[in-house]
Backbone as numpy.savetxt, mean C-alpha at the origin, in Angstrom:
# Nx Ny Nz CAx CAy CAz Cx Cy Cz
-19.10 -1.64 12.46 -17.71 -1.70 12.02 -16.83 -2.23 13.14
-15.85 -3.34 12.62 -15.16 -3.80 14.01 -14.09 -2.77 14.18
-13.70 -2.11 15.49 -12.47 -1.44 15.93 -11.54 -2.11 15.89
-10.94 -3.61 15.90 -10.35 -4.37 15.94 -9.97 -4.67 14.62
-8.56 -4.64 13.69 -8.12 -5.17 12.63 -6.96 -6.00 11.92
-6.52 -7.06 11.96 -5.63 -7.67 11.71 -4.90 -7.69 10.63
-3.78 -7.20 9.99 -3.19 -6.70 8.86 -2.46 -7.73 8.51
-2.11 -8.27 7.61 -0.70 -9.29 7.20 0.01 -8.16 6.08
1.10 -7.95 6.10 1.50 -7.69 4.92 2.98 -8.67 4.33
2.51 -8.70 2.47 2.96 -9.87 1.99 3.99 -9.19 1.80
5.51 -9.66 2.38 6.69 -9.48 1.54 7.20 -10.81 0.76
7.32 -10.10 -0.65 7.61 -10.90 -1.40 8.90 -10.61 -2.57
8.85 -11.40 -3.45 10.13 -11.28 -4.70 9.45 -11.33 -5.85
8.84 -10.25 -6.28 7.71 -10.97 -7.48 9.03 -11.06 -9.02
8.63 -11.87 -9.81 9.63 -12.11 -10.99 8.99 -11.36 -12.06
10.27 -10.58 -12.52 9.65 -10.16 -13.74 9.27 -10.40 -14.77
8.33 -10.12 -15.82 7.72 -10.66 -16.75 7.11 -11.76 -16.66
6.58 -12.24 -15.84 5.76 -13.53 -14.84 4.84 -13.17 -14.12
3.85 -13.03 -14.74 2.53 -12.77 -14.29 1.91 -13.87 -13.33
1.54 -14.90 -14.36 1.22 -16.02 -13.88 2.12 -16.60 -12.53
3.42 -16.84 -12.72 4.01 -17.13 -11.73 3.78 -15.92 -10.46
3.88 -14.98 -10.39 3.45 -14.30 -9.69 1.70 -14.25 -8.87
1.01 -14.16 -9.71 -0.39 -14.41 -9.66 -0.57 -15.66 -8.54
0.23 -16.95 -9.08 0.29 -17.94 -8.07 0.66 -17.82 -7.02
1.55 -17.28 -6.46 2.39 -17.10 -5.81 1.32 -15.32 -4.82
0.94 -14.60 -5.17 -0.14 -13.90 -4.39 -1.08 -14.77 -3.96
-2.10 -15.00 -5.03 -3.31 -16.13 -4.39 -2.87 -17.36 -3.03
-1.68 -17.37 -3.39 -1.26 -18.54 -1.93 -0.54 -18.27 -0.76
-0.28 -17.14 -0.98 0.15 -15.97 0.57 -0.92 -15.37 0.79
-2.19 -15.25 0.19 -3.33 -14.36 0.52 -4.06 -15.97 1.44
-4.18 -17.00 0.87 -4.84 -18.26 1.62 -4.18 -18.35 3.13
-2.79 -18.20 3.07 -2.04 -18.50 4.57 -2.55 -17.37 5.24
-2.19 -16.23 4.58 -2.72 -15.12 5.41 -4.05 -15.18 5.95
-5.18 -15.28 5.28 -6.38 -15.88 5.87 -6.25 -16.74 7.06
-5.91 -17.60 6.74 -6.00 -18.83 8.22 -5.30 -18.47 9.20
-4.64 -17.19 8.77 -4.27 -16.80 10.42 -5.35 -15.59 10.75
-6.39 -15.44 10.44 -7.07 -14.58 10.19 -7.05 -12.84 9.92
-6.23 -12.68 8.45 -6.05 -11.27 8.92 -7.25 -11.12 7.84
-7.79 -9.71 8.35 -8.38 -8.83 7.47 -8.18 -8.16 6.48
-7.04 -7.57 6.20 -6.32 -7.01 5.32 -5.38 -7.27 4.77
-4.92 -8.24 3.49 -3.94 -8.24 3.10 -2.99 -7.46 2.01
-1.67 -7.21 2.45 -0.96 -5.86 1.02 0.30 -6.71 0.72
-0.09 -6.47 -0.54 0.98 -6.99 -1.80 1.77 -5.96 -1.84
3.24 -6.08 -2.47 4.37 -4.66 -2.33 3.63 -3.80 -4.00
4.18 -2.91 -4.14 4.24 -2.57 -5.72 4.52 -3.00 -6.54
3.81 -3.32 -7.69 3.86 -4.37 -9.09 4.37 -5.19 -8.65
3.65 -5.72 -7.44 3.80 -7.67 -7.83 2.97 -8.21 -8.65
2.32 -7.93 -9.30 1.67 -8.85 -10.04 2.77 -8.91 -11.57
3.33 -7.74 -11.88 4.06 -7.64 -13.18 6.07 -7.49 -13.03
6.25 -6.99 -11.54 8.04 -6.63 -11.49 7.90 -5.39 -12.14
9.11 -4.95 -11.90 9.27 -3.38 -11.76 10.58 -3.05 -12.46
11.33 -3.53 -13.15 12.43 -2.74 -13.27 12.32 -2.98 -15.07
11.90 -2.11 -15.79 11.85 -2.40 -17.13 12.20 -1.76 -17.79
13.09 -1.94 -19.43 13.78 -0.92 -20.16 13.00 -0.23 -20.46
11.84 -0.19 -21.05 11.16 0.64 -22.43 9.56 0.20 -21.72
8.49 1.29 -21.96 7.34 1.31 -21.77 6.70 -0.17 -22.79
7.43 0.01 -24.13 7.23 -1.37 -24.83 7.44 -2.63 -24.11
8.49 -2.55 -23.84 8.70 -3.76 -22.75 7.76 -4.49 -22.26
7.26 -3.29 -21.17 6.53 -3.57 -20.22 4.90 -3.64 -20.49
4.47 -3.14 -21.60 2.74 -3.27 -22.03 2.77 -4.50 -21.93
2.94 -5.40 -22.69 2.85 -7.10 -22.67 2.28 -7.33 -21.02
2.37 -7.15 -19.92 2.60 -7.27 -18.77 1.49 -6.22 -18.35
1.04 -5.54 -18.32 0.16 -5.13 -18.25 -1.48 -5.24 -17.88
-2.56 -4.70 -17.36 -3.77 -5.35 -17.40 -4.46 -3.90 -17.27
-6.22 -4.52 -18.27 -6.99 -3.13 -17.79 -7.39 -3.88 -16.22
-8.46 -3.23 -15.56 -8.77 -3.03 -14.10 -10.23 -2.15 -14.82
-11.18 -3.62 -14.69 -10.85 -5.00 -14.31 -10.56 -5.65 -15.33
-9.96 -7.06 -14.57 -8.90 -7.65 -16.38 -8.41 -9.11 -15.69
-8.31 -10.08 -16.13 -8.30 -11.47 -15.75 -7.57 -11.64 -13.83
-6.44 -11.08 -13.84 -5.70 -11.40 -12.63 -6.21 -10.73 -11.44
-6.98 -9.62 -11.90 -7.95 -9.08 -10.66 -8.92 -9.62 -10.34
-9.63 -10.38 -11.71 -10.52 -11.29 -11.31 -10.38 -12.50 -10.37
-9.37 -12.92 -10.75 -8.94 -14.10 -9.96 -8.39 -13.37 -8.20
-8.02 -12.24 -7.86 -7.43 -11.98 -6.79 -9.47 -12.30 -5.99
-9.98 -10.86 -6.96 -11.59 -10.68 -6.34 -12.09 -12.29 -5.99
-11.73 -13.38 -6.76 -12.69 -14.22 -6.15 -11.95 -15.18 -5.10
-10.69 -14.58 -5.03 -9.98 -15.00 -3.61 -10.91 -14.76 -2.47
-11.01 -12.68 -2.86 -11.66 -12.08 -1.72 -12.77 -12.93 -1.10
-13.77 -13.09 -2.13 -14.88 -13.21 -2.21 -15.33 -14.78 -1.23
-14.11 -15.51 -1.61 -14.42 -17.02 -0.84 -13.54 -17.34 0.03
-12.47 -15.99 0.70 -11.80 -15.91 1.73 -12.28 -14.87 2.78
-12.77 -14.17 2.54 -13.36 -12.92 3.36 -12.71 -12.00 3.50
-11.75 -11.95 3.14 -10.80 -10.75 2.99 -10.65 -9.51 1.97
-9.64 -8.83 2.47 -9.59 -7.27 1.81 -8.01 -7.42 1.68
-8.26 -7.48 0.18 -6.43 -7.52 -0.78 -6.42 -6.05 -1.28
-5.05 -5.37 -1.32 -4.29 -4.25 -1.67 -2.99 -4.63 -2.92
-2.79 -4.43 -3.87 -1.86 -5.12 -4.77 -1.82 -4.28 -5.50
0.32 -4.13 -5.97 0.27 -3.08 -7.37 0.26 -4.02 -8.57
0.23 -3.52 -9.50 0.29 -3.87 -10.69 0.20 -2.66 -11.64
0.88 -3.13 -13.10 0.89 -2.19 -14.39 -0.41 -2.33 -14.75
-1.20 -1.00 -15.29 -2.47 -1.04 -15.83 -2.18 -0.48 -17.18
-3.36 -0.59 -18.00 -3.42 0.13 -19.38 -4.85 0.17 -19.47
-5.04 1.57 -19.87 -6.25 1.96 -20.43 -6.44 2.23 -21.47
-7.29 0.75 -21.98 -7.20 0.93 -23.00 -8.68 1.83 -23.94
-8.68 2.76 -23.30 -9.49 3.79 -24.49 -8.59 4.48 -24.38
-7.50 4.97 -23.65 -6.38 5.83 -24.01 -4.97 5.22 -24.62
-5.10 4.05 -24.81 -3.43 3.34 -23.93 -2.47 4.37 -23.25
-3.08 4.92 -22.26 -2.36 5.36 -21.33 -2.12 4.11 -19.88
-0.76 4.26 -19.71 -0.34 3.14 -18.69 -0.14 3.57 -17.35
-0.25 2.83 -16.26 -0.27 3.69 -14.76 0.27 2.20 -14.00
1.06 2.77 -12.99 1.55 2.50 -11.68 0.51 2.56 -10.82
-0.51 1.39 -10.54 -1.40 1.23 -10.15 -1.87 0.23 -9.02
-2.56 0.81 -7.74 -2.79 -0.59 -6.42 -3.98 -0.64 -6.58
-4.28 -2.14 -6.25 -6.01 -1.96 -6.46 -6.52 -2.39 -4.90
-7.76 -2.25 -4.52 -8.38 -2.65 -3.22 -9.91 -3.63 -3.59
-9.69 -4.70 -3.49 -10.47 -5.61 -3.72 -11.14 -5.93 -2.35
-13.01 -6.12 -2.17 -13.10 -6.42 -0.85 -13.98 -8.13 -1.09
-14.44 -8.46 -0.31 -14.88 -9.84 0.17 -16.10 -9.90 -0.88
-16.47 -8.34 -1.83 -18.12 -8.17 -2.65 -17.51 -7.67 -3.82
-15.99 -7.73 -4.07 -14.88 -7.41 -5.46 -14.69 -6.66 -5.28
-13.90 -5.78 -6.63 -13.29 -4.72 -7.06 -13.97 -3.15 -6.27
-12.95 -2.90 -5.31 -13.48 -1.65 -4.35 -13.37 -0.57 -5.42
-12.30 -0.28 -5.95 -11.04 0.87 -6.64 -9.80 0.81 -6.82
-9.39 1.45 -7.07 -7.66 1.57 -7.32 -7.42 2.92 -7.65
-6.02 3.16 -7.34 -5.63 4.29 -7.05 -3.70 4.12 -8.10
-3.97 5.31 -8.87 -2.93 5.40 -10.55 -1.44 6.53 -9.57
-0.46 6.01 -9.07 0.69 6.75 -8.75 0.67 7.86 -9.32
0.91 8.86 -8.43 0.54 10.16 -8.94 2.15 10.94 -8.70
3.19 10.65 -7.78 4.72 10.85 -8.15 5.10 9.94 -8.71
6.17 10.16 -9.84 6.76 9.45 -10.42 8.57 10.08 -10.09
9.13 8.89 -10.23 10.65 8.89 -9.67 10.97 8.72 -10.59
12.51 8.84 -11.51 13.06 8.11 -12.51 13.61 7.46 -12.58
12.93 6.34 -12.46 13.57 4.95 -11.72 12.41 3.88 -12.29
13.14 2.99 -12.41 12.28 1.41 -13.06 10.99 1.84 -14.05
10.28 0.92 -14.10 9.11 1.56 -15.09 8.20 2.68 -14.58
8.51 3.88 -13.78 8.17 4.58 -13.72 8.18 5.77 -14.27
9.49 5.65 -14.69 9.98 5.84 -16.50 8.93 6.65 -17.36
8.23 4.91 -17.63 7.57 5.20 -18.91 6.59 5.32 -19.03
5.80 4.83 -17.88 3.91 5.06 -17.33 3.71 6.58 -17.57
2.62 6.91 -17.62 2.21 8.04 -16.88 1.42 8.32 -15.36
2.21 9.60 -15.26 1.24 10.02 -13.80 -0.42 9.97 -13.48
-0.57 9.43 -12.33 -1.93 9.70 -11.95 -2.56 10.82 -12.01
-3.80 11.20 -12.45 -4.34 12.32 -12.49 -5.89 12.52 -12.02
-5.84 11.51 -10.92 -6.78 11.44 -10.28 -6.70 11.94 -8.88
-7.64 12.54 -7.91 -7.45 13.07 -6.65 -7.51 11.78 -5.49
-7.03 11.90 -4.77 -6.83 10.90 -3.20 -7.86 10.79 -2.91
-8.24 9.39 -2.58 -9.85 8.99 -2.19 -9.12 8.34 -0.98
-10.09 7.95 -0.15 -10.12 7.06 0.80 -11.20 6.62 0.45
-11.80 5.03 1.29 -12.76 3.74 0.70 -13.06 3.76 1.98
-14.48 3.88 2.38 -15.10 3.12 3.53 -15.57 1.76 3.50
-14.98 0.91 3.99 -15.01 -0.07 4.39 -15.48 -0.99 5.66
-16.13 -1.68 6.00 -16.20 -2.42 7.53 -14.98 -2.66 8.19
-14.13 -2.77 7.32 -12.75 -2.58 8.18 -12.14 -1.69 8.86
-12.62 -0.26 8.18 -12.09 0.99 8.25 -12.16 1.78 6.92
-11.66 2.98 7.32 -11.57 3.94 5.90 -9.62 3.57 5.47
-10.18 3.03 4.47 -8.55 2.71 3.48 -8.20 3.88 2.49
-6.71 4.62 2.02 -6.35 5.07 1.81 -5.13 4.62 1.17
-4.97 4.79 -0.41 -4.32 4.24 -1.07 -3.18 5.11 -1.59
-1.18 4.58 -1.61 -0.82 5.78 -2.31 0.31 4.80 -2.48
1.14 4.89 -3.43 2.47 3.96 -3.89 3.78 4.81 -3.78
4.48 3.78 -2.52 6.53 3.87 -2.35 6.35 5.86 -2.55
7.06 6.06 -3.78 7.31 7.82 -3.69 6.73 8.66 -3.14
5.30 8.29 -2.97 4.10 9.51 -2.74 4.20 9.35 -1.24
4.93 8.83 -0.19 5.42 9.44 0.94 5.80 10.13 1.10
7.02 10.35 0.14 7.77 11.72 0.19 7.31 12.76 0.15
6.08 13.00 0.13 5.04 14.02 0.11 4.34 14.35 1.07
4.15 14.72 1.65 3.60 15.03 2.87 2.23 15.21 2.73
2.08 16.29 1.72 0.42 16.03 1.40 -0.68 15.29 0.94
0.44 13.88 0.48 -0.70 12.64 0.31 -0.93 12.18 1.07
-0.38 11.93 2.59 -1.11 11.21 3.83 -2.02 12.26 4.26
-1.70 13.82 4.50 -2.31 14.71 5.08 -3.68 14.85 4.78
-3.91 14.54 2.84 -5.01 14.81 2.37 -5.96 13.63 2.78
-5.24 12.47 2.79 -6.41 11.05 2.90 -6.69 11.20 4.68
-5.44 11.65 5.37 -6.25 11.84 6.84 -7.11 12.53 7.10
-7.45 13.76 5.88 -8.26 14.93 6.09 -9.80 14.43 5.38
-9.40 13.15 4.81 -10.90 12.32 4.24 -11.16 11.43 5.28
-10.53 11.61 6.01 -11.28 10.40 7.31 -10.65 8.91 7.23
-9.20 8.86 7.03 -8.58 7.79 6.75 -8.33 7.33 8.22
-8.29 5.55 8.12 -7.85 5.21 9.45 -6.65 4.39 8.84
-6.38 4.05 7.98 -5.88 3.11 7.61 -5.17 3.59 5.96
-3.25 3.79 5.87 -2.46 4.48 4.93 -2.07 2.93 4.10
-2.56 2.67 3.11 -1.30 1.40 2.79 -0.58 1.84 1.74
0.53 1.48 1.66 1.84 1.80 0.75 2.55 0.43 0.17
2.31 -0.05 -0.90 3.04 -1.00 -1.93 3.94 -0.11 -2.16
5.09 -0.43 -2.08 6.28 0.06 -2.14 7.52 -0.85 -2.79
8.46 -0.50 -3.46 9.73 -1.04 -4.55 10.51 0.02 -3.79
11.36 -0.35 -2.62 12.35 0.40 -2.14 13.85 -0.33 -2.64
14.13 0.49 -3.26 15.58 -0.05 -3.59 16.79 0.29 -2.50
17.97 -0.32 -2.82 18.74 0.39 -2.10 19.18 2.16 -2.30
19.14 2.76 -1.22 19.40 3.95 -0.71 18.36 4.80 -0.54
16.84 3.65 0.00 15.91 4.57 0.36 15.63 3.99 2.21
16.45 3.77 2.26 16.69 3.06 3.95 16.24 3.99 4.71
16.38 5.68 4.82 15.65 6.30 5.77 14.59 6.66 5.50
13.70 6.62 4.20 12.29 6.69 4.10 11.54 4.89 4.96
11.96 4.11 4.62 11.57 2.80 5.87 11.97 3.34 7.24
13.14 3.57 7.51 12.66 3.91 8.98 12.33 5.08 9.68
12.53 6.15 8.68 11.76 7.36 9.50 10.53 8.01 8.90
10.58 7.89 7.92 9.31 8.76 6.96 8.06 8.36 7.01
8.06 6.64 6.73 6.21 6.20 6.98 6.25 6.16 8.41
7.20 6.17 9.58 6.35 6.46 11.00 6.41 7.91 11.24
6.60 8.32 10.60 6.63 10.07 10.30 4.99 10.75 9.86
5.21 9.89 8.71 3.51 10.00 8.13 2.32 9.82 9.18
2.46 8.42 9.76 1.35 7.81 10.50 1.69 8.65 11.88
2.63 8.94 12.91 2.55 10.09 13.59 1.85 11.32 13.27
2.46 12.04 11.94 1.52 13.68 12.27 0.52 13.06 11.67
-0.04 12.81 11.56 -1.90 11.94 10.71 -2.38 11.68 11.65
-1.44 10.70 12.47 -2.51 9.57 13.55 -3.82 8.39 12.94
-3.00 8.08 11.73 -3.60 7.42 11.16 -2.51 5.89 11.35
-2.86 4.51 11.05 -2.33 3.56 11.01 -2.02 3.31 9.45
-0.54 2.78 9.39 0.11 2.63 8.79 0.39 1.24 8.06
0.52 0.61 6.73 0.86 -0.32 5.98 2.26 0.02 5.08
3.11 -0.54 4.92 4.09 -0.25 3.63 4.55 -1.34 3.33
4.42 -2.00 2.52 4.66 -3.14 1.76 5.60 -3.49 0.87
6.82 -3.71 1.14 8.39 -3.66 0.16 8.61 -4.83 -0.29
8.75 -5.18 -1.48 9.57 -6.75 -1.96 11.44 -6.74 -1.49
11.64 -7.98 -1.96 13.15 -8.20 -1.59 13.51 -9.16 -2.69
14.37 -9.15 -3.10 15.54 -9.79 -4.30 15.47 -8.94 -5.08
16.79 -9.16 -6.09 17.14 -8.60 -7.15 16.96 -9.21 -8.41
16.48 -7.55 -8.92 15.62 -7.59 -10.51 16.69 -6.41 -11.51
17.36 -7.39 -12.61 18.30 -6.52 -13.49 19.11 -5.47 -12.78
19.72 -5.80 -11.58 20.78 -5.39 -11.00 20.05 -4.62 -10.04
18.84 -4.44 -9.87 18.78 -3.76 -8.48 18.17 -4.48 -7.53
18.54 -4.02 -6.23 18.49 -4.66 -4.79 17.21 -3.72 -4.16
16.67 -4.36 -3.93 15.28 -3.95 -2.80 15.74 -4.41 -1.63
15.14 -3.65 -0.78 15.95 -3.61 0.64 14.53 -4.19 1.67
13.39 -4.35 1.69 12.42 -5.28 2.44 12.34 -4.21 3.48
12.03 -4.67 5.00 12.06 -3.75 5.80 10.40 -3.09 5.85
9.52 -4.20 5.51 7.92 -4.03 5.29 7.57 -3.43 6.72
6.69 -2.85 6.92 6.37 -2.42 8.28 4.81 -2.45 8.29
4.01 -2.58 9.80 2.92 -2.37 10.13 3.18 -1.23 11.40
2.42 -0.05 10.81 2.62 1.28 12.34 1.16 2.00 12.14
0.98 1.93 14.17 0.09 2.16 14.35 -0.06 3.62 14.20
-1.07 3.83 15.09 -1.48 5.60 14.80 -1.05 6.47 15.20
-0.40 5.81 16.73 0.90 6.50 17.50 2.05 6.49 16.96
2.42 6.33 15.72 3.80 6.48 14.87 4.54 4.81 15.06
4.22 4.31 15.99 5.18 3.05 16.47 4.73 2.04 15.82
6.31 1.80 15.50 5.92 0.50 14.74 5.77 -1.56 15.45
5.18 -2.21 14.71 4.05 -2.92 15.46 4.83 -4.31 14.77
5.48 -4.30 13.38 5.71 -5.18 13.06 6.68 -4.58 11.84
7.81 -5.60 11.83 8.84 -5.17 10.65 9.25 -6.49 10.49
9.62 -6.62 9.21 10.08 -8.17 8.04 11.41 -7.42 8.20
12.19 -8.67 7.58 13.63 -8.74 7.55 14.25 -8.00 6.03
15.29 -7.74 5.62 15.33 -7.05 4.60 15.54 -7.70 3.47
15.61 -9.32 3.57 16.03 -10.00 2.37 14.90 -10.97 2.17
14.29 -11.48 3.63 13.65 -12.85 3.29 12.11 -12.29 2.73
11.40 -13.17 1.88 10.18 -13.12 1.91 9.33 -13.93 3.12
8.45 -13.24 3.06 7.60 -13.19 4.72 6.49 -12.97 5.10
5.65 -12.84 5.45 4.56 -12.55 5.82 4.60 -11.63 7.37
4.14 -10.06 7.61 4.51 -9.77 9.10 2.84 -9.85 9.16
2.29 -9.48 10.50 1.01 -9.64 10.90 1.15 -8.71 12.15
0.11 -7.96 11.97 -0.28 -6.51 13.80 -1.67 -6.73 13.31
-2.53 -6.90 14.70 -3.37 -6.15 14.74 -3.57 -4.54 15.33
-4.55 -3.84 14.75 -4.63 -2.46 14.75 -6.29 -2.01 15.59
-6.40 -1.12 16.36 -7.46 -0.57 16.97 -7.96 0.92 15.99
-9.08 1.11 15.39 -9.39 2.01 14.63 -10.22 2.97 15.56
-10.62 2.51 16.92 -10.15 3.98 18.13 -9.24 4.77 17.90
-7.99 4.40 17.88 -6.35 4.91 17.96 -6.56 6.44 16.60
-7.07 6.11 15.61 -6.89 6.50 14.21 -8.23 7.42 14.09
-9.26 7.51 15.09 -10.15 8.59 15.29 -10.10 9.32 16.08
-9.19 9.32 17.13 -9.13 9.98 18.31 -8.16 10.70 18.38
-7.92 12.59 17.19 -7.18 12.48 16.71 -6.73 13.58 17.85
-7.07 13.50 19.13 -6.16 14.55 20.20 -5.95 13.86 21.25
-4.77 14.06 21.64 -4.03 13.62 22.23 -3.60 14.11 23.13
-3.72 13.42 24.11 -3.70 13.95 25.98 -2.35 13.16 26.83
-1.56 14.11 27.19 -0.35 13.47 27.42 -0.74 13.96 29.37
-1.75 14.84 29.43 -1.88 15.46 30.55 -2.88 16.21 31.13
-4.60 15.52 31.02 -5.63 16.62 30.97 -5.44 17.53 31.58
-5.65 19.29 30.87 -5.68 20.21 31.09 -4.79 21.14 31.03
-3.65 19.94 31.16 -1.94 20.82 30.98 -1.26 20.95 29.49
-1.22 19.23 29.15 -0.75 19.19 27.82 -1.47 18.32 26.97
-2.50 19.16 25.88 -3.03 17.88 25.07 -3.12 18.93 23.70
-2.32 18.00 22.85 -2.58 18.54 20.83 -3.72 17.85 20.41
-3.64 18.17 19.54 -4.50 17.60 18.29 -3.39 18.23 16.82
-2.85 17.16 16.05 -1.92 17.66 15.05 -3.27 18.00 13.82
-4.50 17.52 13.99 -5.54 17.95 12.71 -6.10 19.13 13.23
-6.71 19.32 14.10 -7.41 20.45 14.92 -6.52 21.77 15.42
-5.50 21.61 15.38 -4.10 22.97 15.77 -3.73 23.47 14.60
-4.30 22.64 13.31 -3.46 23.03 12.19 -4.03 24.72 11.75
-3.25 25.39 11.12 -3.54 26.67 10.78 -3.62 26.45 8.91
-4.91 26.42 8.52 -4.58 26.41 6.77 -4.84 27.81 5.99
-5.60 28.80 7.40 -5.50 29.81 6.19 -4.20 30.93 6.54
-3.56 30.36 6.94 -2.17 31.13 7.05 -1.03 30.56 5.98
């Protein structure tokens, strides 16, 4: 497994009800991203479909099972780029038609998994999906152990806690931050990746969709909480860090052998 990992994350403007246009528009930020060689590339939340929709009706049209044409096409990006794509999109299952707020992790050999938003906000089509009702996995990978969770489920403390407690080196977050979530970008995901000591992804779009403003502000943070790379809040962009997956196993920390050294996983008290 290389210790060494190069992240791009895609900030973008995905359009709503434009799949296709969208679809295009991933597949050709995932190619640039390649040739600068990153390993990992993350799409924000529902870029493949946009996010701000009246009615669950609305939004089925737009929709895909997993697996389902546009994943196919991301997987055989992977597959003849060498890379590892992260992307939200609307799903439907269809033996239930139950619908989910859903990221998938595609590697260089296809479809890894995906992981169904398990907070829901009342806000954009989160609305009308239903909640995830599946438990937090992390994916071992040659890259690292990946750990999947979408924008709200920061606000939680126990979804980074639980995927660090699966051996996560690596948090990514597709995220739809609108305006007035400005201190979850700058304090909360280096909040997360601090008490974890895990390395950090969050992936935000920018422009406005039916009157709301996304605020960008994408970040790459390492395991030490610090952040490594931040996009601008309007433009679409591409940022790029590489990451050491030493940093994200080495989860005690020596400020002073013998005098002062934690461990925030190993100090923890759970049966109190």
């Amino acid at each position: 497994m290389s210790k060494k990992v190069k992240i791009a994350a895609v900030q973008m403007d995905p359009k709503i009800m434009e799949k296709k246009i969208n679809l295009e528009k991933m597949l050709h930020e995932a190619r640039i991203a390649a040739s600068n060689d990153a390993n990992l590339i993350v799409f924000p939340e529902c870029a493949l479909s946009g996010y701000v929709y009246a009615s669950r009706e609305e939004a089925i049209p737009f929709m895909e099972t997993i697996p389902g044409p546009s994943i196919d096409k991301l997987a055989d990006c992977c597959i003849e780029l060498g890379v590892y794509i992260i992307a939200g999109l609307l799903e439907i299952d269809p033996n239930t038609d139950r619908c989910f707020n859903t990221a998938i992790l595609i590697s260089p050999n296809g479809l890894i998994g995906k992981y169904r938003k398990n907070h829901l906000p009342f806000l954009g089509v989160d609305r009308f999906v239903n909640p995830g009702d599946d438990a937090f996995q992390v994916y071992q990978t040659p890259i690292g152990n990946i750990g999947l969770h979408i924008c709200y489920d920061c606000n939680f403390p126990e979804s980074a806690r639980v995927m660090a407690l699966l051996g996560a080196d690596i948090l990514a977050l597709p995220t739809n931050w609108p305006e007035g979530r400005e201190k979850v970008a700058k304090y909360v995901i280096n909040t997360r990746a601090f008490e974890n000591k895990v390395h950090l992804v969050a992936v935000d779009r920018v422009g406005t969709e039916r009157g709301t403003n996304f605020i960008g502000t994408s970040k790459i943070i390492d395991a030490w909480g610090d952040t490594l790379m931040e996009a601008s809040s309007d433009q679409e962009e591409i940022i790029y860090a590489e990451i050491n997956l030493t940093d994200s196993r080495q989860k005690r920390i020596v400020f002073k052998p013998g005098e002062f050294e934690v461990d925030f996983i190993g100090d923890r008290r759970p049966e109190l």
